[in-house]
C-alpha positions in Angstrom: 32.5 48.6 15.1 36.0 50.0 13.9 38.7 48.9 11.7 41.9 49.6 10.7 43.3 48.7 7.6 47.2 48.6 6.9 47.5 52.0 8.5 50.5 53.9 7.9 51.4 57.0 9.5 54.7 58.7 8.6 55.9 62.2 9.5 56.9 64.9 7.4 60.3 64.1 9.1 60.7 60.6 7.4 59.5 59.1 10.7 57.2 56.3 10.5 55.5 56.1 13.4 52.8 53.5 12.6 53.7 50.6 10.2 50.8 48.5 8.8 48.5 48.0 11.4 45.3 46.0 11.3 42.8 45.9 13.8 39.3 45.3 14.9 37.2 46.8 17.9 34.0 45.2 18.1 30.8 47.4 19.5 31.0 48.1 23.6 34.4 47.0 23.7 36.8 48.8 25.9 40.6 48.3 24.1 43.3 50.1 25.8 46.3 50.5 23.5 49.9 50.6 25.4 53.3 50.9 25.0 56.7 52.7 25.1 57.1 56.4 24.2 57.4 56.5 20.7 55.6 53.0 20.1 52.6 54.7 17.9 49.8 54.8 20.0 49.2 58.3 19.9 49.3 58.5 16.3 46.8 55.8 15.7 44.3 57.4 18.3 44.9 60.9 16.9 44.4 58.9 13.4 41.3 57.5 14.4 40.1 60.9 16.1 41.1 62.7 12.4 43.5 65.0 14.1 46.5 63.4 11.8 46.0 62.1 8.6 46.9 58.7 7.8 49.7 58.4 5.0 47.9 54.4 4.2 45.6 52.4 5.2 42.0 52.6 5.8 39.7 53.4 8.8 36.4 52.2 9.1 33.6 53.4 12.1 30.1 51.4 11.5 30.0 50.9 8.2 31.7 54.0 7.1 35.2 54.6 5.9 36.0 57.8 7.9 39.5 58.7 6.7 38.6 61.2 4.7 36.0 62.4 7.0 36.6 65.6 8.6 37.1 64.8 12.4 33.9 66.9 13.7 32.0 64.7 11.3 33.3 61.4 12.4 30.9 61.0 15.6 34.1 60.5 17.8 34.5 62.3 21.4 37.7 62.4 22.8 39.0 63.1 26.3 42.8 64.5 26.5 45.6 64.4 29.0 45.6 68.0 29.3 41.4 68.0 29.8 41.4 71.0 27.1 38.9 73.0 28.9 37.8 76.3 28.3 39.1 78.4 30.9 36.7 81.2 30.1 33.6 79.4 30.5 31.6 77.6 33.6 31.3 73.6 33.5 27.8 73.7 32.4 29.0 76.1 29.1 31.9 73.3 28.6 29.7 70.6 28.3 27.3 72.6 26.2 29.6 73.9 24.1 29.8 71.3 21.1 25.8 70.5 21.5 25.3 74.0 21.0 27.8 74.2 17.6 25.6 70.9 16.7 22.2 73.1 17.2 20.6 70.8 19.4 17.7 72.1 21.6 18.6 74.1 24.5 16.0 72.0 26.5 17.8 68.7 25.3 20.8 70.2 26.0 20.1 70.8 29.7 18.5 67.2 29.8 21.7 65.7 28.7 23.8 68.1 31.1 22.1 67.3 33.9 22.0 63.6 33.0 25.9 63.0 33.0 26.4 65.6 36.2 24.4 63.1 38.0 26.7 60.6 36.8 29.8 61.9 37.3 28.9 63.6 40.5 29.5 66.8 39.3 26.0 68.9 39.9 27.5 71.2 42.2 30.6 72.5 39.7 28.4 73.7 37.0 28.1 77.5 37.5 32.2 77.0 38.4 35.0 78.2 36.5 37.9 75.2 35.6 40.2 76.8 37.6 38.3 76.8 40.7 38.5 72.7 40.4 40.7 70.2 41.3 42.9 67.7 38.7 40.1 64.8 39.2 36.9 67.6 39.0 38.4 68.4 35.9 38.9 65.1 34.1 35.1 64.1 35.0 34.3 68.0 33.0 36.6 66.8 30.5 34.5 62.9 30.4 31.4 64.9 30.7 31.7 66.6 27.7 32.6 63.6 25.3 29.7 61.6 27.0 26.7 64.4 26.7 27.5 64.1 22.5 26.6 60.3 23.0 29.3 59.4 20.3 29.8 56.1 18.9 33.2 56.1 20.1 35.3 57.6 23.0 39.1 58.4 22.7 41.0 58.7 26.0 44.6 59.7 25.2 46.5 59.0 28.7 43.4 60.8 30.5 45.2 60.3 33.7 48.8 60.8 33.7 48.4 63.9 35.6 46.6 63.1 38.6 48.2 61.7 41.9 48.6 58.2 42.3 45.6 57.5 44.6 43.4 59.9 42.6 44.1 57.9 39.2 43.6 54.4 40.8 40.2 56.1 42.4 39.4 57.5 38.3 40.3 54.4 36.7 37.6 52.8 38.6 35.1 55.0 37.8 35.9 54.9 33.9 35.8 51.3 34.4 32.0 51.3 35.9 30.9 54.5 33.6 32.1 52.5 30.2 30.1 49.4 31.3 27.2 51.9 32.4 27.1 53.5 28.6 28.0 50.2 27.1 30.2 52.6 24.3 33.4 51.9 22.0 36.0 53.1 24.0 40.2 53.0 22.8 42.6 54.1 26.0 46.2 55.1 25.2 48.5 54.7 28.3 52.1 53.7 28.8 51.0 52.4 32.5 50.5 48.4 32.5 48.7 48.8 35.4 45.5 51.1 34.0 45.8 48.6 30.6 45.8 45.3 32.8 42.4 46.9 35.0 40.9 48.9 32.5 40.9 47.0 29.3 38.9 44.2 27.7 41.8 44.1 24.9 45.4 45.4 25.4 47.1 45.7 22.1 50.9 45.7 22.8 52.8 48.5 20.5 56.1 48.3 20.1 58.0 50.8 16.9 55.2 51.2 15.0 53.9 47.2 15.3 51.4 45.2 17.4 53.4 42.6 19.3 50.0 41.2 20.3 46.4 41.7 20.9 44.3 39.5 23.5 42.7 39.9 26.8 44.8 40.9 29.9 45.2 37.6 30.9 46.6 36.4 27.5 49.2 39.0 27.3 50.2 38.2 31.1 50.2 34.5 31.1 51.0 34.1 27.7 53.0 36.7 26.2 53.7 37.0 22.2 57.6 37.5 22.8 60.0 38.8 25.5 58.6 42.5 24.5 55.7 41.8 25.6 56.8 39.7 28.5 59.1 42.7 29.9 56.5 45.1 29.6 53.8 43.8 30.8 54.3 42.8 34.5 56.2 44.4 37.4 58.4 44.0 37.9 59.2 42.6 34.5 60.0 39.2 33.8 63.1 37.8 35.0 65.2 36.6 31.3 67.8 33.7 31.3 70.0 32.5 28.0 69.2 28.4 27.7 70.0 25.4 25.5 66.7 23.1 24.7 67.2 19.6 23.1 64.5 17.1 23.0 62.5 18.6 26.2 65.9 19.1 28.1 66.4 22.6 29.0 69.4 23.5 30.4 70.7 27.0 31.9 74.3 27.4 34.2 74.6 24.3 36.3 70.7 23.5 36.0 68.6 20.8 34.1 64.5 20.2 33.2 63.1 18.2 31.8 60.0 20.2 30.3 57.8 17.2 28.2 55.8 19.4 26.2 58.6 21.2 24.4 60.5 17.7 23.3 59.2 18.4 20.1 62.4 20.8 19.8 65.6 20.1 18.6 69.1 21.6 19.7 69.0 25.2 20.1 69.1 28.7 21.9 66.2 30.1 24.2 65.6 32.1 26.5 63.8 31.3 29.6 61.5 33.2 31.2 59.9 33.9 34.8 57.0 36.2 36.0 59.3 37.2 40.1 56.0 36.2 41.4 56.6 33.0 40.2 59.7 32.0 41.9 58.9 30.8 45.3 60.6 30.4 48.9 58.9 27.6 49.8 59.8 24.3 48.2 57.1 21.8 45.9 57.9 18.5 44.7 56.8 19.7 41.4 59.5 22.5 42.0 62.9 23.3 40.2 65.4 24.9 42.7 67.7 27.3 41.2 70.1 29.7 44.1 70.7 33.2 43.7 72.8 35.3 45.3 71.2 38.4 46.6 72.5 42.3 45.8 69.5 44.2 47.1 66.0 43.6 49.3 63.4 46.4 48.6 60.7 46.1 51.3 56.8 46.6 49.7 55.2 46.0 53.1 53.6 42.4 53.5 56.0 41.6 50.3 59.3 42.5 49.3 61.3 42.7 46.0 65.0 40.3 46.3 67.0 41.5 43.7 70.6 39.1 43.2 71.8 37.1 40.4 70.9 33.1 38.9 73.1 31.4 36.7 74.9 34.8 36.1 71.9 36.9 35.5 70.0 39.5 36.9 67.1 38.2 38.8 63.8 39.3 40.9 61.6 37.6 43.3 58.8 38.8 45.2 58.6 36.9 48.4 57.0 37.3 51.7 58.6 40.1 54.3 61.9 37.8 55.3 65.0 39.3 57.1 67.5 37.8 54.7 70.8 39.2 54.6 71.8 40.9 52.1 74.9 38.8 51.1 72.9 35.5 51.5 72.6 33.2 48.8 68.6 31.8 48.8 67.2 28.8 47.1 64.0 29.7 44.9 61.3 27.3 43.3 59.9 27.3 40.5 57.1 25.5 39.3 57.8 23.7 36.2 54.3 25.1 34.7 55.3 28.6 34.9 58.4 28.4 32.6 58.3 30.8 29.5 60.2 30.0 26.1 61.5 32.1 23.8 63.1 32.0 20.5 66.3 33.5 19.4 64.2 36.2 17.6 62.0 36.5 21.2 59.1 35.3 20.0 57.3 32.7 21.9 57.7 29.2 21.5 54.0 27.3 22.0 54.1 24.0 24.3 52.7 21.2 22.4 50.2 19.4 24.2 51.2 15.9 24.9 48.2 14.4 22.8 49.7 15.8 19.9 53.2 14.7 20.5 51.9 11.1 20.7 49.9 11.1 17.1 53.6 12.3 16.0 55.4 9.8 17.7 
């Protein structure tokens, strides 16, 4: 449905902001792309919307190269962080607007209108101004009018950064349900792991100007391309701490395990990693016990976030609501299976299923 092809984006400044990336969105797919400020996802949206030029690269939609397509001939509707509204004009004249500059039929158009006000619950707004809405009336305006052009592909750059917190978790449901209703391409720019880990079929992870990984939410949580990925994705982020690994033996401080299906590795540095979810209060035989020392408790409610330090690093757990005090020192478990292992470049080192290490050995 679309592709990217080596695409390079770099300022007038010198600033490259996107750095050879390939990619493929197949049709219906919903592909949310996330990251740091400054990571690129902007620029490849606004790439794929025609709104920058691309300095490399190719972009196919369909089976047309639209690069050098103007963007009002690219069949793209795109839905912006600041809504872009018309202040002048009534809902209805907002989500006419472009079918109008297209010269569609004014009986059409009004089929279509009312159509996605149905939808989007928004029947009663149309003789109202913009500003006589609220944040969330206006970014279902703002969805209308991208979905009455019934584009091959939507664009949402950060729709809701600017809505409350229980007003966006409310909206991302609803783009969830509408984007399955209309079954349409959709790319989703956020910097907020939550909306990319809910909303998205595919999260491609952006970091400088580089995918550090493309695969379902699931795959960038459980298995995460490097310790980029692992820190961003998650909160809180992944607890990090330096290691030695010979033969299967890892060992960190005063701690040893024995992890069988990384004996394939010979003396060197990692880094170990572990989701605070994963490090338990309650002890399992197939548990390693490591003690931290505890700085700070932040209460959630039914859960609470122990900050301290293991083996001389920082460290988070997310237990149950305890009264531990605050100069404790706790014993955690972790089970063996939800050890991470990183390179010394942070890339992620893939266990080797025991099978394999036999037909070695």
């Amino acid at each position: 449905m679309l592709s990217l092809k080596q695409v390079v984006k770099t300022y007038e400044n010198g600033h490259q902001a996107v750095k050879g990336v390939d990619l493929e969105i197949d049709k219906g797919e919903f592909v949310v792309l996330v990251g740091p400020s400054g990571c690129g996802k902007s620029s490849i949206l606004r790439s794929i919307a025609g709104l920058e030029t691309i300095t490399q690269g190719e972009i196919h939609l369909g089976a047309r190269r639209v690069d050098k397509v103007k963007p009002a001939q690219r069949d793209i509707a795109m839905v912006f962080q600041n809504y872009a509204l018309y202040p002048h004009m009534s809902v209805y004249d907002n989500l006419a607007y472009g079918l109008k500059n297209r010269g569609i039929d004014k009986k059409l158009i009004q089929e279509r209108i009312e159509s996605v006000a149905k939808t989007l619950k928004i029947e009663e707004y149309l003789e109202r101004k913009p500003a006589k809405l609220s944040g969330g009336q206006r970014q279902r305006v703002a969805m209308g009018r991208a979905i009455v052009r019934e584009p091959q592909l939507f664009l949402f750059d950060e729709p809701l950064s600017n809505l409350d917190a229980a007003l966006r978790a409310h909206m991302r449901l609803e783009i969830k349900k509408l984007q399955r209703e209309l079954g349409v391409t959709s790319i989703y720019v956020t910097h907020d792991q939550v909306e990319a880990m809910t909303l998205a079929d595919r999260i491609v992870v952006l970091n400088q100007g580089v995918i550090e990984q493309v695969g379902s939410p699931s795959q960038v949580y459980h298995q995460p391309a490097s310790t980029f990925v692992a820190s961003f994705i998650g909160s809180p982020a992944m607890n990090f701490i330096p290691a030695t690994i010979d033969e299967g033996y890892v060992e960190f401080g005063s701690q040893q395990i024995y992890l069988a299906e990384f004996s394939h590795l010979k003396s060197s540095k990692v880094t170990l990693g572990v989701r605070p979810e994963h490090a338990e209060v309650k002890r399992d035989d197939c548990n390693l016990c490591v003690e931290l020392t505890l700085s700070v408790i932040e209460t959630l409610g039914a859960n609470q976030l122990v900050h301290g330090r293991v083996a001389g690093e920082q460290f988070i757990a997310v237990t149950p609501e305890m009264g531990f005090d605050d100069k404790d020192k706790i014993h955690l478990y972790i089970n063996r299976q939800n050890f991470h292992l990183f390179d010394e470049q942070g890339n992620r080192i893939a266990p080797q299923p025991f099978q394999q290490q036999a037909e070695i050995a």
